[in-house]
C-alpha positions, 0 to 999 in steps of 0.5 A, spaced: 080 709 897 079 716 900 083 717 906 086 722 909 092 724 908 090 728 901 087 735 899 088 744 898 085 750 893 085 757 895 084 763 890 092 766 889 097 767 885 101 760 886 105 763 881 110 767 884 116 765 888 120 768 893 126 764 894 129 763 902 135 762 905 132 755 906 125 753 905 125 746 908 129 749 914 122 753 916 118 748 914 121 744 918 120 749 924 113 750 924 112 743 923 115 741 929 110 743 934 105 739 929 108 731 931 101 732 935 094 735 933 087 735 933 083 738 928 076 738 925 077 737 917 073 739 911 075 734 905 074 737 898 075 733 891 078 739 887 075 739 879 080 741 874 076 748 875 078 748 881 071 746 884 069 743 890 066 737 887 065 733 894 065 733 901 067 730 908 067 732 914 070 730 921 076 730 925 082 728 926 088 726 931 095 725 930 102 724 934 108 722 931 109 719 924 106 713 925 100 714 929 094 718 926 086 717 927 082 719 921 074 719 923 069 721 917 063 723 920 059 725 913 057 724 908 058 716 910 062 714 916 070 711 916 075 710 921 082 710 919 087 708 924 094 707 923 097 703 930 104 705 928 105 697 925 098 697 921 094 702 917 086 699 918 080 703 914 074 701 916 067 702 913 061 701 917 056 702 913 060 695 908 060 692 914 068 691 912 075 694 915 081 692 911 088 692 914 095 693 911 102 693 913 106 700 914 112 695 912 113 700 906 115 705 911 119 710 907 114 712 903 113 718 905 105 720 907 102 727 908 102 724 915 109 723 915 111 730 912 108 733 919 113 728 923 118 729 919 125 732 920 128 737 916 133 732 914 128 727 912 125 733 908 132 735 904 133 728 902 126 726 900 123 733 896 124 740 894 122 744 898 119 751 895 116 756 899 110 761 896 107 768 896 100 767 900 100 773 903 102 777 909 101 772 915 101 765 911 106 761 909 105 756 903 109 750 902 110 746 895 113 739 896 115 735 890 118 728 890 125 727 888 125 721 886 119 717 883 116 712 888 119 715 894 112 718 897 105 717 896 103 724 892 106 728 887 106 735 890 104 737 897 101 744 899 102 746 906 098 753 908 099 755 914 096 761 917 101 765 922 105 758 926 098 753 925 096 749 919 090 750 915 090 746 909 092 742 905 093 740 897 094 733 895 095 731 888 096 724 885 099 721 881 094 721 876 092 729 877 087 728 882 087 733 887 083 733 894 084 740 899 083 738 907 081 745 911 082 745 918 080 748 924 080 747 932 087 745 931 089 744 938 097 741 940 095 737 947 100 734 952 099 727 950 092 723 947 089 716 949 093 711 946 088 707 946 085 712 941 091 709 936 088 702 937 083 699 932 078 693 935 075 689 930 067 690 931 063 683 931 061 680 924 064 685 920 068 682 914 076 683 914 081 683 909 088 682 911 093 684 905 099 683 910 096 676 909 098 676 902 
């Protein structure tokens, strides 16, 4: 399942370390005007090459930990909903949604990165900030213990005090890089735009039923 919450690749050399005084305090900072966002995204599948090898677009809404909406607009449509209580995906060319618990909690999530404290991210990554030229700044997350988040490494880039892209690789190496743009920080959303209604006549399978 491609959600969200994975993807970034840009050309530079990733190589070279600054060290700061503490990198996870100035992540923590700029992130805190990100616990509510808006944004268009362009999604990539990354080859071991670094090529995009696949592509989607869309937007996103996200406030908090635990509520985000994720709508895939192409190549095929999906809505990914997290109601802070449940994480529904539905897929309306398969006629089907499915629905799991966010009972797992403490896993951390690209989404839970961004709502994160700076307390959270000590205690989960290390943190290590980049050289990514004048006006950016770039964060490599790694997990400190296995199975304590859904990624192996998380990238952040930030372009002055805003988020522009995101790398996520997995667990098996599989990289996915989010680019986005239109990112605006509104007062407040719908919370109805957090809420998942199941359309009639589409399959559902439940695993918080299991």
């Amino acid at each position: 399942m491609k959600t969200f919450f994975w993807a970034l690749a840009f050309i530079m050399n990733l190589n070279s370390v600054t060290v700061y005084a503490d990198d996870a305090a100035e992540l923590s900072e700029l992130l805190q005007a990100h616990v509510r966002l808006s944004a268009d995204f362009q999604q990539y599948t990354l080859s071991t090459d670094n090529l995009r090898e696949e592509t989607a677009q869309g937007q996103l809404w996200m406030e908090g930990t635990d509520y985000f909406r994720w709508e895939t607009k192409t190549p095929f449509p999906q809505l990914i909903i997290s109601d802070g209580t449940s994480l529904w995906v539905f897929d309306p060319d398969l006629e089907q949604a499915t629905r799991r618990s966010l009972g797992e909690g403490e896993i951390m999530t690209p989404a839970r990165v961004l709502g994160g404290d700076i307390d959270t991210l000590r205690n989960t990554f290390e943190v290590t900030r980049q050289d990514a030229g004048e006006g950016h700044a770039l964060f490599e997350l790694t997990p400190l213990e296995e199975g304590v988040a859904e990624f192996q490494r998380l990238r952040m880039l930030f372009n002055g005090d805003r988020l522009a892209e995101l790398l996520i690789e997995d667990g098996l190496g599989q990289r996915s890089l989010i680019m986005l743009t239109k990112v605006s920080f509104p007062d407040s959303f719908d919370p109805s735009m957090f809420i998942f209604k199941l359309p009639a006549d589409v399959d559902l399978i439940d695993m918080e039923a299991n």
